[in-house]
N, C-alpha and C positions, 0 to 999 in steps of 0.2 A: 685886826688885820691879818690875823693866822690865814685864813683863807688867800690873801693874796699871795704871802714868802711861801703855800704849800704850789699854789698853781707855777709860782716864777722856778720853783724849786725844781719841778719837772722839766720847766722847760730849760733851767740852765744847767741842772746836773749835768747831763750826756756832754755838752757842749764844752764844759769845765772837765771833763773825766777824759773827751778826749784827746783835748789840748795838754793832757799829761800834768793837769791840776788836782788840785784838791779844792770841794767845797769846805769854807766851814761854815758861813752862816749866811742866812738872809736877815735883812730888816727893812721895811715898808715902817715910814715915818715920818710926820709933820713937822716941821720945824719954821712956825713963820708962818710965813704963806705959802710956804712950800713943800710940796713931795719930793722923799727921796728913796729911791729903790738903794739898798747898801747891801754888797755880797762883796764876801771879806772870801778869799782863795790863799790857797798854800800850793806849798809842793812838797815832793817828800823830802824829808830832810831839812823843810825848811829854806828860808832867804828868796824870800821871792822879791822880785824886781819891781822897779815901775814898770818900765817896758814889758812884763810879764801881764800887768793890771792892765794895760793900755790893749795889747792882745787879744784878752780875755772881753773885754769892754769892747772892743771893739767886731766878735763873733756875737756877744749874746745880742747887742745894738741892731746887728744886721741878721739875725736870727728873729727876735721880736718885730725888725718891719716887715719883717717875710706871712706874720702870723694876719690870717683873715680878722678877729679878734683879739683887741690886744686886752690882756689881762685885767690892765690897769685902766680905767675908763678916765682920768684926771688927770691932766700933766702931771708927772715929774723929773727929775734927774736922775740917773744911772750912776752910780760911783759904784768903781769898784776897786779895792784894796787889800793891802794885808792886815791880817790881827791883830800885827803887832806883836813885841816883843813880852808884853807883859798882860797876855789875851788868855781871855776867862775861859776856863776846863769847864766844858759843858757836859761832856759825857763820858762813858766808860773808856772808850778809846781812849781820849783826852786823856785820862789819868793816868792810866796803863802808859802810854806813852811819856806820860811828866815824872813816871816813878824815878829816883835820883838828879831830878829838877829843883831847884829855888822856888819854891813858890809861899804866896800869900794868902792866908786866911784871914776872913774876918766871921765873927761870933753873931747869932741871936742873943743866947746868954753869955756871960763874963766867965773866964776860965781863970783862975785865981788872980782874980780884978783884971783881966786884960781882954778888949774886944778884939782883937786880932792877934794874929802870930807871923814870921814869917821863918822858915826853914826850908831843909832838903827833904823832899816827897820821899819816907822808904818806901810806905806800902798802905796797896788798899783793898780795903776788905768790903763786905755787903753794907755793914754799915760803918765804919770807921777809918780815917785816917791814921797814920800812926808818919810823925813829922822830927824829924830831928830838928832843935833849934841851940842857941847857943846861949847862955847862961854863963855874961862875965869868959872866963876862961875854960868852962866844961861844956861839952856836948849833950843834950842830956832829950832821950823819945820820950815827944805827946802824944798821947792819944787822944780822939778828936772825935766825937761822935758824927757823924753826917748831917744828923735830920737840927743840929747846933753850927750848923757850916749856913753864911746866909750867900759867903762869895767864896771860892776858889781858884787864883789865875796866877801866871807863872810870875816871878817876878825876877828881879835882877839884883844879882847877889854884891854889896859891897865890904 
């Protein structure tokens, strides 16, 4: 369904950029018997609102009736929301922006028996993480290969 989240993507970036959002994702999705279009919006800095989601939901809604052809030829629902607090680093920015964040790793292969990790993001490179994590009462940097990375999203430090 790449082909549908690329066309809705055109049509909601502008619409989302100019409401003073940010995209971060689309997903086109069966659940059921049913479709559902999902565009997850931010803002800078973060804390976006319902009332923000409702906004945005409510331009792209009146935006796509406005279209002579609608994208999606099948019913479905329109949800739109935030990431969340503990939402997957999909790309460059993402990271760059998470460096001295909390976040969660999880492995392909085991890193001395462990399929995940969780620390503070210091830094990323072309191919590697390098994670600060705690160890008992020591602080102590991993280094993380990428292409051994299967998930990366922020998480919530306790």
């Amino acid at each position: 369904m790449a082909k549908v989240t690329d066309q809705m993507q055109e049509i909601v970036q502008p619409i989302i950029e100019d409401l003073g959002f940010i995209l971060f994702d689309i997903e086109f999705v069966k659940e059921g018997k049913s479709w559902f279009l999902r565009i997850y919006v931010d803002k800078p800095g973060g804390g976006i609102a319902i009332e923000d989601c409702v906004t945005v939901s409510e331009h792209i809604s009146e935006a796509v009736d406005q279209l002579e052809t609608d994208p999606i030829p099948q019913a479905y629902y329109l949800e739109v929301s935030s990431p969340g607090a503990e939402r997957p680093l999909k790309n460059d920015d993402d990271m760059q922006a998470a460096i001295g964040e909390w976040v969660f790793l999880s492995f392909y292969q085991a890193i001395d028996g462990q399929k995940n990790i969780q620390g503070r993001l210091l830094s990323v490179s072309d191919d590697a993480y390098e994670v600060e994590t705690k160890d008992k009462t020591r602080k102590v940097a991993v280094t993380v290969e990428k292409s051994n990375v299967s998930l990366i999203r922020l998480a919530i430090e306790f």
